[in-house]
N, C-alpha and C positions, 0 to 999 in steps of 0.2 A: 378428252377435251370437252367443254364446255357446248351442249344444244346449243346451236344458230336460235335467235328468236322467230317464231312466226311472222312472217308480214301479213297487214288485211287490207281484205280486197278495199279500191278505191270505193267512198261511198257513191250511190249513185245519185241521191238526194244534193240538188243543190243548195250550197250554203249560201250566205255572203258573205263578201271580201272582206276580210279583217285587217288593218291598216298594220304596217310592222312593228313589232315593238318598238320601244325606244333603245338602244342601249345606255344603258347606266355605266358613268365613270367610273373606271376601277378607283375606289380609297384607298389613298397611298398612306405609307405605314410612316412614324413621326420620328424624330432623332432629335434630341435636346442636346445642344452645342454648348458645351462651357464656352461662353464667349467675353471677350478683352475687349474687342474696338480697335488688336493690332492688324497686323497686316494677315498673318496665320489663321486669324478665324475670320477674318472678313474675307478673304479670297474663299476657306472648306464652307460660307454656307452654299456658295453657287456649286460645288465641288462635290459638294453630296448629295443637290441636286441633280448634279449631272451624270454622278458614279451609282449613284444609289437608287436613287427616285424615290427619295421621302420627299416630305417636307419638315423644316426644319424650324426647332423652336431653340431661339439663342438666348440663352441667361448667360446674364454677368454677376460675380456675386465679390460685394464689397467684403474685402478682411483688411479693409485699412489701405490699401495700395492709394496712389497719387487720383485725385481727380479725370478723368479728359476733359480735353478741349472743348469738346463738342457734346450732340446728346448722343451717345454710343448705340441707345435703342432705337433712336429713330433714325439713323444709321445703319442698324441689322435689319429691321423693315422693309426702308429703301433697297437694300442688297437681295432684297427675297424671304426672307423669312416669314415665316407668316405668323409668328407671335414673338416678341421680345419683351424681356425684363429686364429690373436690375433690384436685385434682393441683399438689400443692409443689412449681414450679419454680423459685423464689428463687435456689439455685446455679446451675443453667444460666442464669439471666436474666445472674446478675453474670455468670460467667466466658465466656458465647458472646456477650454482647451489648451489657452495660454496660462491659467493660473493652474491647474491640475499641473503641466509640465512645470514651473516655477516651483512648485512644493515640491516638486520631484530632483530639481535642481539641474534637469534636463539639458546636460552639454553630453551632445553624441562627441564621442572621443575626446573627451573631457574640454573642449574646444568649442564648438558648434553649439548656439544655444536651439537649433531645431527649427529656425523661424518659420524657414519655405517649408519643411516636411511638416510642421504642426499645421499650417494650415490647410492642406490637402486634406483632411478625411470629413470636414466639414463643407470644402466644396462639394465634394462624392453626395456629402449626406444631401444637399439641399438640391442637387442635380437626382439623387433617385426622387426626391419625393413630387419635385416637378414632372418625372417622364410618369410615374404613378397618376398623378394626377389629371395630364394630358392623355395616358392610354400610349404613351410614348413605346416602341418597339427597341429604340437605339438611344444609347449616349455617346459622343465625339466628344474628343477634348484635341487639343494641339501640341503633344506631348511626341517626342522624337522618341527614337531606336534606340538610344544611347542612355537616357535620362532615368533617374529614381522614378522620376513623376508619373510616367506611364504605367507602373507596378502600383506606386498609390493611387490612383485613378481606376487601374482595371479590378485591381483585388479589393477594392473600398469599395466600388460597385455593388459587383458579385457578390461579394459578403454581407448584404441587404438582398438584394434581390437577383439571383442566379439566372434568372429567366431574360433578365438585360443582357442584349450585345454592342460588344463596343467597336466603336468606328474608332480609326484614330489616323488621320487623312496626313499627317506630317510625317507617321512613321508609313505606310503605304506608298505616299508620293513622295519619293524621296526627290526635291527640290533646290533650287536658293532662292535668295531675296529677288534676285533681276528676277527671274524665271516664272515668281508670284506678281511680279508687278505689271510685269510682259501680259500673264494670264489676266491679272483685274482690267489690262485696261482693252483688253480682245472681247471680253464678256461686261463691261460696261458694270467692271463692282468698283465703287464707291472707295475707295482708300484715303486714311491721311500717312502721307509717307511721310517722317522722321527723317531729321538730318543722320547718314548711315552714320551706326557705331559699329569699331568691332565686335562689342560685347551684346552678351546676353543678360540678360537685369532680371530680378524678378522680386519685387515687393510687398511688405506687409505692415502691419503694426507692430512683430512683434520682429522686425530687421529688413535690409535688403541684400541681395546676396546680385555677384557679379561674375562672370567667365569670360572666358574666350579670350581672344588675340592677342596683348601678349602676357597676356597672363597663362598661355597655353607654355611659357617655356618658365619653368620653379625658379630656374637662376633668377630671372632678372626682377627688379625691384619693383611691386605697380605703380604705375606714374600716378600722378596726382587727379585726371580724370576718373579714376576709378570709382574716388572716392565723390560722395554725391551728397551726406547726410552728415558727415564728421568732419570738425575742424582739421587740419593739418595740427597734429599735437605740439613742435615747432613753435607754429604760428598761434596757439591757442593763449588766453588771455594766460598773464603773467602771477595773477591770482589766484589761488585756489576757490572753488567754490563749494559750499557747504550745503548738504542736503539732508532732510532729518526723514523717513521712511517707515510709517506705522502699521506694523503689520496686526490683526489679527487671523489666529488659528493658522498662520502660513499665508496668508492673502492681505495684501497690503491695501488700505483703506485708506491713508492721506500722507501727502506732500508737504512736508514745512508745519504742520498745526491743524492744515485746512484739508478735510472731508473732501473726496472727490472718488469717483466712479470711475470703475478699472479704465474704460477707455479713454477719458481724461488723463489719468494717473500716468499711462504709460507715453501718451502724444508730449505730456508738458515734460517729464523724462528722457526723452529722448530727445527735447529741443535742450533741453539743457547739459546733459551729459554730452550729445553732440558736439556743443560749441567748444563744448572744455577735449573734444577730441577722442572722447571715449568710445569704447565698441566697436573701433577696427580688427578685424581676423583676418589674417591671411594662414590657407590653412588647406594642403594638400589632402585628402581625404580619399576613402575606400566608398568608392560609390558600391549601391548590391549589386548592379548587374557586373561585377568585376574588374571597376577602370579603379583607378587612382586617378580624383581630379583634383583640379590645384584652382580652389575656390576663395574668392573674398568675402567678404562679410560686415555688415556695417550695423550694430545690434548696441544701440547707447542703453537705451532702457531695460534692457535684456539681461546684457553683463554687471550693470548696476542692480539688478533689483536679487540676479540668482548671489553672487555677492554679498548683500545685505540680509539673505535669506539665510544661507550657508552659516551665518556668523552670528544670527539669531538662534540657529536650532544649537550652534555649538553651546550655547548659555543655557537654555531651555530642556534637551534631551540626555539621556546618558548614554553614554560611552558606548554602551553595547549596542542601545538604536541606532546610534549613527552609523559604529561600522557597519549592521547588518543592511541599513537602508544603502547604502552607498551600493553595493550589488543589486539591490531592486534600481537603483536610478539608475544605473548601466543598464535592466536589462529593459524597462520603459523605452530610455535614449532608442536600442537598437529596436526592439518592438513599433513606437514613432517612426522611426528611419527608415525602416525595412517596409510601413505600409499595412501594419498588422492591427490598425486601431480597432476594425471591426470585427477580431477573432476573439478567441476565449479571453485573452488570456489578462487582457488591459482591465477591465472591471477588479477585479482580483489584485492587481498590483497596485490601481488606483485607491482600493478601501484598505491598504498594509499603510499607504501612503499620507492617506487623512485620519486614520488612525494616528499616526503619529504626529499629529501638526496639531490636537488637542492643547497643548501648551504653548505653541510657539506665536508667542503673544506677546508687541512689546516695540520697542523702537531703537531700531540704527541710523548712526549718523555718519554720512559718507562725506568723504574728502574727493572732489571729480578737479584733476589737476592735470593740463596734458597728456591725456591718454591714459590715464590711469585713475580706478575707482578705487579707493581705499577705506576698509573698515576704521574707522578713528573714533566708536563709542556706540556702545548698545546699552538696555535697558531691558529690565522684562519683572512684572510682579511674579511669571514664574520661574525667576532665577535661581540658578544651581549652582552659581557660583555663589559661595560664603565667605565674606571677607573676614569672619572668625576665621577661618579653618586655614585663609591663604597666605596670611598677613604676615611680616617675618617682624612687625613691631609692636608694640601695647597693643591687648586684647585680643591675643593668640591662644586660643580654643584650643588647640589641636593636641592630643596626648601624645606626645614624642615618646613616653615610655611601651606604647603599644605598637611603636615602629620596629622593635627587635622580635617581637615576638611573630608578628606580619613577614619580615625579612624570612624569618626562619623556616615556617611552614612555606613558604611560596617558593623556597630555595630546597626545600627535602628532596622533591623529586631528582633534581640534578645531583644531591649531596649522596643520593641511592644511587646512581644511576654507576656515579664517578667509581664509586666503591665497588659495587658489583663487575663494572666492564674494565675496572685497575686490573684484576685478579689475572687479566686473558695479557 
């Protein structure tokens, strides 16, 4: 065991009284809240004051979702917070992460254009670099037990910065809505309560996507509340309406004639394929943590423009890039989905991907008719298709005499095969 220390004798020499220290407030450690201005993070900032003993910096980060009401920051302030934002990333959302997925042609299960999952690894990114900034300890997000989002939020972290831990107060405090509102109004937080819906919503630019009540049972048809951004196709105008779509390299550049900037391109898109009814999904799906959920989805600009892209590269690319690419797009789709934005593997599939949109340069024109986008005319200086070669009238290019000779060798293997396995 470890010598006792000496003690020494009292001096005998008197001193004078030295007055006692002061003590110093312990500095409490920081947590950067993805914060809405909904009910779920305006109740977790008092909530992780009170569980935690940080203090709490609440960002909100625009990718397009609806305006509030009110000012949302000076709202998280008021609640306690001791620093709020609100960080416009609309442009980087389109040009680093909605058109990368659009070249990709990005429908997880050949359905889903990705809206909610594509914007998560962008929040992650703009929430590390705030808690970096701050010297922040923790990031909170309001992400349930049950949901993809909490996998994209904790692993889109960590895979920046490993030394972050995550709070996540909705999967912790397992709650409901009375239960939060009972607690805001015990602790004096500041809420705007919403007339109650069943549903859960969650919005962007590039779709909104909707759950719950009775969309919790596959049978039954979603009623018309569901729907928030799309005409009733039914009730949609009785005209077709026509849309011309200029893409270059895979990235579309203007509407109709006229130049405009992705975030333009895709708002005026979506107003307009919306009314004509387009981009409703209803669409049962394999969430990762292992549920099968029976999700809607409301993606005008999304379905129209992958659509328009798809029918572009068909004129543009050959035969063998596309089918090769079409397994890279699935394996992006589940990569996106699963939360994997900030692992190996997405840079790599990304550059197989702009690799091949070199050509895809040129213009489609879509037919948006109750609920339905349809290809009705493309265009492209680097067109593959050759009207010598296709044509079955005057100016027919094509050597029909070198059609038997093609048949034959492409037919040998089988004409061996037949012969050899006849014998048995």
């Amino acid at each position: 065991m470890p010598a006792k220390a000496k003690t020494s004798a009292p001096a005998k020499a008197k001193t004078a009284a030295k007055a006692p220290a002061k003590k110093t407030a312990k500095k409490r450690d920081k947590v950067v809240l993805a914060y809405s201005g909904g009910l779920d993070t305006s109740v977790a900032i008092h909530w992780l004051q009170e569980q935690y003993d940080v203090d709490v910096i609440a960002i909100a980060i625009n990718v397009g979702q609806p305006p509030s009401k009110d000012d949302i920051v000076a709202r998280a302030l008021r609640n306690g917070a001791i620093k709020a934002d609100f960080i416009d990333a609309t442009e980087e959302f389109v040009d680093d992460y909605i058109w990368p997925s659009l070249k990709a042609n990005a429908l997880y299960q050949d359905i889903y254009p990705l809206s909610t999952s594509i914007a998560r690894p962008l929040i992650a990114k703009k929430l590390v670099e705030v808690a970096k900034k701050e010297g922040a300890k923790y990031i909170a997000h309001g992400c349930t037990a049950k949901g993809n989002d909490q996998v994209r939020f904790d692993v889109g972290i960590v895979s920046q910065d490993p030394s972050l831990q995550i709070i996540a107060p909705m999967r912790e405090w397992v709650t409901t809505r009375e239960k939060e509102i009972e607690y805001a109004k015990e602790h004096g937080i500041e809420i705007i309560v919403k007339k109650e819906s069943p549903y859960s919503r969650d919005e962007n630019l590039w779709g909104a996507s909707c759950e719950c009540g009775i969309l919790e049972d596959p049978w039954e048809e979603p009623p018309e509340d569901v729907w928030e951004h799309t005409a009733d196709p039914a009730k949609a105008p009785a005209k077709p309406t026509y849309v011309e779509i200029e893409f270059v390299k895979g990235v579309p550049v203007a509407l109709d004639g006229k130049k405009m900037k992705g975030v333009k391109l895709i708002e005026k898109l979506n107003e307009i394929a919306g009314e004509n009814g387009v981009g409703r999904i209803d669409h049962v799906e394999d969430r990762l943590v292992g549920i099968k959920s029976r999700e809607t989805y409301e993606c005008p600009a999304a379905v129209t423009l992958i659509t328009a892209h798809r029918a572009l590269e068909a004129m543009t690319l050959p035969r063998d890039t596309i089918e090769f690419k079409r397994g890279i797009e699935q394996k992006y789709c589940q990569m996106v989905y699963d939360g994997l934005w900030f692992g190996g593997l997405r840079e790599p599939l990304c550059a197989f991907v702009d690799a091949t949109q070199e050509y895809v340069t040129g213009t489609v024109r879509m037919k948006l008719f109750r609920g339905s986008a349809t290809v009705v005319g493309r265009k492209s200086k680097y067109s593959m298709y050759d009207s010598g070669l296709s044509t079955y009238a005057e100016g027919d290019v094509f050597d029909h005499k070198a059609a038997l000779g093609f048949i034959y060798i492409w037919g040998l293997p089988g004409r061996t095969a037949a012969k050899a396995h006849g014998k048995k």
